[in-house]
N, C-alpha and C positions, 0 to 999 in steps of 0.2 A: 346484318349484325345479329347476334344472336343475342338472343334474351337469357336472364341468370336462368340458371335452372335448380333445380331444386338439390338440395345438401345431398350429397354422392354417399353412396358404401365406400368407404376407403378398403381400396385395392392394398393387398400384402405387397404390391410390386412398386415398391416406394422410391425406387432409381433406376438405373440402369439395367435391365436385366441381361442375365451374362449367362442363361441355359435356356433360350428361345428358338423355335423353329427358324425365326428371322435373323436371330444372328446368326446360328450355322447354315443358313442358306447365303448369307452374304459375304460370310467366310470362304463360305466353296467358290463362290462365283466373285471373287478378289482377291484376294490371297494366292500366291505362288505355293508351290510343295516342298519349299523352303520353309517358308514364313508358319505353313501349316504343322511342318514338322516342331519347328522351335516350339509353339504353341501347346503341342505332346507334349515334346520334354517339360516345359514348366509346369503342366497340370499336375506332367506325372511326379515332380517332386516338392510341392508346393501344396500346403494343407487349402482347400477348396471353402470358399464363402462370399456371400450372395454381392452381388454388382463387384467382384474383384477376380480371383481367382477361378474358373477358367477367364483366361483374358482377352480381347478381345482383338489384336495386333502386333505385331511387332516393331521397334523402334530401334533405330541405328543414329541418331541426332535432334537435334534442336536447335533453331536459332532465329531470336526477336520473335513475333508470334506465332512462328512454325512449329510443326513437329514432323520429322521426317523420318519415313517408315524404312523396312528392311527392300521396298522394292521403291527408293527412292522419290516415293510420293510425296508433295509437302504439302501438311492438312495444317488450316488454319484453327488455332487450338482458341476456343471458347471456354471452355473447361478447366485446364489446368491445377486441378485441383486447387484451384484460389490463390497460389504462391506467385503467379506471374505479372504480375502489377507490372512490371518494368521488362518484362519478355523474357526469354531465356538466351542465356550467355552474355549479358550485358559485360562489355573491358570492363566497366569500372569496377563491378562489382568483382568477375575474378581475378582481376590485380590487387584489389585489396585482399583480396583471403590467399594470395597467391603471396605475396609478401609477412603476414601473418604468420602464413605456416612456415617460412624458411627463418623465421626466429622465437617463436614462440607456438609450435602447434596446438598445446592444450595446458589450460589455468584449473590448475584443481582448485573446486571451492571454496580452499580456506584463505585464500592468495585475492589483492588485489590487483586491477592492471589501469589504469588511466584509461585502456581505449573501450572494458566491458563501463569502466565508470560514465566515459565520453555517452558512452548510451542510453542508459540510467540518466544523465544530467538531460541527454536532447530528448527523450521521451518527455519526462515530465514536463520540459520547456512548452513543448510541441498540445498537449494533453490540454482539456478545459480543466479550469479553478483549480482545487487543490490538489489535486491527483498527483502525487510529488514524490510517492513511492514504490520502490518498482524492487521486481524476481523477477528472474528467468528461467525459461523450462528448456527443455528439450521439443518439447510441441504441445500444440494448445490445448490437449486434453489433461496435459499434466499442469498446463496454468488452472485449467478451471478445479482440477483439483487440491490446487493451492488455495482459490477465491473459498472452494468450500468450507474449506481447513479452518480458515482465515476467519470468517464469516460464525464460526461457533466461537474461537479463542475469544472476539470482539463481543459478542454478544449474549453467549453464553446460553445461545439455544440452537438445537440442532435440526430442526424444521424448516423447511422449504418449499416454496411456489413456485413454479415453472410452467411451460407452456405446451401443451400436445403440437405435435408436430415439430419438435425443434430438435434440432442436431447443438451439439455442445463437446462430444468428444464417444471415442468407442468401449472406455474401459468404464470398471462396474459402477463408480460414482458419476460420471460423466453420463452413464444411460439412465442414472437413477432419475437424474433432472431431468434428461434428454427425454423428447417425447415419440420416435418414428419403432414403429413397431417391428421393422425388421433389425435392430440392433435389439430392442427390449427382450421381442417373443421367443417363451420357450427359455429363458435364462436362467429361473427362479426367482429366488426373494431376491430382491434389490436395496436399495440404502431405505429406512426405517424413517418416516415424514415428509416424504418427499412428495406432495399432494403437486396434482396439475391440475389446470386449467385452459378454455380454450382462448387459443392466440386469438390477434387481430386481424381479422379476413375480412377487407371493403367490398370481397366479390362474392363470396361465400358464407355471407356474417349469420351467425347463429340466430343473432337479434336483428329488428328490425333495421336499430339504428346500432354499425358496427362496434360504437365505442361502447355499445351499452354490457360489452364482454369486461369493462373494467368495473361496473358495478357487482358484476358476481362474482370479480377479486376480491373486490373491498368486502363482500358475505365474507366469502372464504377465511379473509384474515379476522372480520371477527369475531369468528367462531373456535378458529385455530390460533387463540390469543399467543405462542408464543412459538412465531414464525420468525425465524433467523434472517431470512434473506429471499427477494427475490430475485429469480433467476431467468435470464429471455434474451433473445438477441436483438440488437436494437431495432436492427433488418433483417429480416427472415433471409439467409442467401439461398437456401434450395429455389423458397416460392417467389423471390423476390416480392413480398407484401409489406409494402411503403406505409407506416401509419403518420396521420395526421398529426402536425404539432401537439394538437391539443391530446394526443391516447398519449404519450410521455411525460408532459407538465403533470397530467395528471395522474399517471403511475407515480413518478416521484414523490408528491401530494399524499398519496395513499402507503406508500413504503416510510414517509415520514410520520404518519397519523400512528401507522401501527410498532414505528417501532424499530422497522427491519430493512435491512442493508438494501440496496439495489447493484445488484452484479450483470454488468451489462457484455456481451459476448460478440466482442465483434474481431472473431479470429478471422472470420473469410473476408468481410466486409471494411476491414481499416484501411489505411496505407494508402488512400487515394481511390479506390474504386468506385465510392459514390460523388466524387467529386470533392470531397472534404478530406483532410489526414484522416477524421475519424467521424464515424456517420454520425453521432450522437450530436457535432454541432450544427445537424441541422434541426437541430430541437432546445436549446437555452435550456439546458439543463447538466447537469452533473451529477455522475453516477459514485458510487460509494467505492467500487472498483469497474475497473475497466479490463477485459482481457485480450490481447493479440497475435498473432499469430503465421503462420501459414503464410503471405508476402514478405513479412520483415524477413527471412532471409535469402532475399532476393532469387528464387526460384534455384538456387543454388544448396542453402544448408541449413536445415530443421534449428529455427529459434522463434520463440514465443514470449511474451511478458505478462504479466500481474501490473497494471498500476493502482493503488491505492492512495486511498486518504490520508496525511499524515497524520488522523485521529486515529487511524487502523494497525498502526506500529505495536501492536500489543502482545505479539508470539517470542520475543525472544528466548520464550523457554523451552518451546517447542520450535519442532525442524515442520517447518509449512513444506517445504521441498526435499531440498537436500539430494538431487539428483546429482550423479558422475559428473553430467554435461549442462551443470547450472547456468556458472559461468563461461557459458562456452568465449573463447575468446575468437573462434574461426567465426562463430555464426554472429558475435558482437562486429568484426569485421562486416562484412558482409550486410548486416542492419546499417550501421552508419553504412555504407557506401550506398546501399539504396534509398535511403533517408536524401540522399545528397542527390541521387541520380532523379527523385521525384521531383526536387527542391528545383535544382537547375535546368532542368529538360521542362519547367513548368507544365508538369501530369495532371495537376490539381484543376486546372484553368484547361487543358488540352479536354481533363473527360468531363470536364461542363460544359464545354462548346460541344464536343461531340455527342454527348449525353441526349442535351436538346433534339439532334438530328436521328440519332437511335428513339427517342421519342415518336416524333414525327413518323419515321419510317413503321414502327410497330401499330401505330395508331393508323395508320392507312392498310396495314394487314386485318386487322382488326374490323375497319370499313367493306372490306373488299369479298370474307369469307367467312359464310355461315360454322365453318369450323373453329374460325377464332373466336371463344368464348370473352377473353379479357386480356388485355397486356398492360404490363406495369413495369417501368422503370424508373431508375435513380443515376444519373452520372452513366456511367460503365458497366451496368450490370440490368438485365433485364430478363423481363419471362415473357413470354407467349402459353396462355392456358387453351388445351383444345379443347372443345366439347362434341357433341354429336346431340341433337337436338329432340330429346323425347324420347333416346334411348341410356343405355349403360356409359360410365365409366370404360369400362372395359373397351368399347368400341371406340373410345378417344384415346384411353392409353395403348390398343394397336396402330392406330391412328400416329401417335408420337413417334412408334419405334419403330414402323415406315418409311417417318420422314428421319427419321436420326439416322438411318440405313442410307438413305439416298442421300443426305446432306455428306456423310464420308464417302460415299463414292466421289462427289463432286468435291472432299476436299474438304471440308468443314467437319469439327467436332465440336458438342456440346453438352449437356448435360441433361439428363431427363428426371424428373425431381416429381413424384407423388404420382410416377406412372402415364402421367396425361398433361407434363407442363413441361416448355422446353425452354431450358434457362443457358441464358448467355452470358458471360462473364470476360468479356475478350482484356488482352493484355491493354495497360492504358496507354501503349505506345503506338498502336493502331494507326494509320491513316483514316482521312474519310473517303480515299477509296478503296479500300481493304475491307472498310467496314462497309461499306455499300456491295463488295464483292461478298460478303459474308451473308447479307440479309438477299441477295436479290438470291445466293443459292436458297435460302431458305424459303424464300415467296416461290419459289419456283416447285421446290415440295411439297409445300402446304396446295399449290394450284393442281399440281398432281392428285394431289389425295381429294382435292374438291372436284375434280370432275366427274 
């Protein structure tokens, strides 16, 4: 097992990379002269940016944890870009939005309907303590764009604390807080008080002892006497880094000492992935808002929410949203019917049993090879960090994109998150031999890259 090693240069290559020797070597050598051609055409008409566009496959279907390509491969999807809680093509969910649209396909904002309200009522149901009001976005970048809004009307300061390394959304307020420097670098000026600090790392801690990063919040705020809000995820989903009950009680603690809201971000993270509707009950606490995203429409149709405090109802003079597709009524669809599909398929209780076993199974990688630096999981959602021992970053993050090469040839996709960590997020509808199919592809690369 390897030993921590010492705090890394952080590599510009913060995901996936998508202009690699490795991936066009794996493209020539899997990919048909079909699949290669589609590939052309979208470069050639589609503006180019980093882990997206050039891309990396082509896709003719989906269905339950699959993804199935243009040459009829079915790759078990890890990834999914956090929407697939409940897998893709679930009945239930496209009979509801499939009904939906044959009588009502779209609610303009000023219009109420019982089933966007049905929503708004099981959220807040669903939600800890008072969290009792709710918007909806179009997608989660434009909820957090709402908590910011929000977050000044309420308090009447426009100052904020955030976390380096966190994702929160792509546009220019959402990077202002966000901390990964391939959305930041190279933008220009960003939102105006928007001070960071560093996250909670129990592998990588700045400080001896990890929590002792919330004592340099607590400087921060006060010296920055009039900090509006802080802003963080409650679980890191790139790093998947799990913090202790006690770094939350005691942010709250500190958010309430100084003053300032706590906006907690848990767009990839809610809806059952760590075992909970929503991760923050695994911490007795209550956040000021709450924001979600990215699974509530059930891998099917971009909807997000805001919930807040009902002390926080203070904007009716201003528009916090006011998007086309607020009240979406397909994607309110589509929310309740995954709400329902988690509720009854019991996912909650499925990715804590399975959780346990994804546990287990990572912690015996972790035994077995001097490359696994550290593994950490919650429920359904996990990382494997590699390291290379005495040498560079660099040689663990080729190391990653190795093994994420050979894990899709065998069938598996996942995510690669700060270059050198490979994070797993499979749908919660998994079996446990799906998910052993999934990991034992993965031991089998990592065995590769360790001989």
């Amino acid at each position: 097992m390897a030993s921590h090693p010492t705090l890394p240069h952080r590599s510009a290559a913060e995901g996936d990379t998508n202009g690699t020797p490795e991936r066009d070597a794996w493209q020539r050598d899997t990919l048909d002269d079909a699949a290669r051609r589609e590939l052309d055409r979208d470069s050639r008409h589609f503006l180019h940016q980093s882990m997206s566009t050039p891309c990396l496959n082509v896709l003719k279907g989906a269905e339950g944890i699959h993804l199935i390509d243009a040459q009829d491969r079915r790759i078990m999807d890890f990834h999914g870009n956090s929407v697939h809680q409940i897998g893709y093509g679930h009945p239930h969910v496209i009979a509801a939005v499939t009904r939906q649209m044959q009588t009502l396909p779209f609610l303009p904002r000023r219009f109420a309907h019982p089933l966007v309200t049905d929503l708004a009522e099981k959220l807040t149901a669903l939600a800890p303590g008072d969290l009792n009001k709710v918007l909806f976005a179009p997608g989660g970048t434009s909820a957090i764009g709402m908590a910011l809004k929000l977050a000044r009307k309420a308090t009447g300061r426009f100052k904020t604390v955030s976390m380096w390394d966190s994702f929160h959304g792509a546009s220019l307020d959402a990077i202002s807080v966000g901390g990964e420097g391939v959305f930041r670098g190279g933008i220009g000026p960003l939102l105006p008080g928007t001070s960071h600090v560093m996250p909670y790392d129990g592998y990588r801690p700045m400080f001896d002892d990890p929590l002792k990063c919330l004592d340099y919040l607590d400087y921060v705020m006060e010296r920055e006497t009039d900090v509006g809000a802080v802003v963080l995820e409650t679980i890191r989903a790139t790093e998947v880094h799990v913090p202790p009950v006690e770094y939350h009680q005691r942010l709250r603690s500190i958010c309430d000492k100084h003053g300032a809201l706590l906006i907690l971000d848990e767009i990839p993270t809610a809806l059952g992935r760590t075992g909970r509707m929503f991760a923050v009950e695994h911490y007795g606490i209550v956040p000021d808002m709450l924001v979600i995203g990215k699974g509530l429409g059930g891998a099917l149709f971009p909807m997000a929410a805001l919930i807040a405090r009902e002390g926080l109802d203070v904007a009716g003079d201003v528009s916090l949203g006011h998007y086309t597709h607020e009240k979406s009524i397909l994607g309110a669809a589509a929310a309740l019917a995954t709400l329902e599909v988690i509720g009854n398929e019991g996912l909650l209780e499925h990715a804590r049993m399975l959780g346990e076993h994804l546990r287990a199974r990572l912690g015996g990688m972790r035994q077995r090879y001097e490359l696994v630096g550290d593994v950490r999981s919650i429920g359904l959602i996990g990382a494997i960090e590699l390291v290379t021992d005495r040498t560079t970053k660099d040689r663990a993050s080729a190391a990653a994109e190795r093994i994420l090469y050979r894990c899709l040839s065998d069938g598996l996709s996942f995510k690669v998150s700060q270059g050198n960590i490979l994070t797993l997020g499979p749908p919660l509808i998994i079996t446990r031999d799906q998910l052993d199919e999934a990991l034992d592809i993965i031991e089998r690369a990592i065995a590769m890259e360790s001989a």
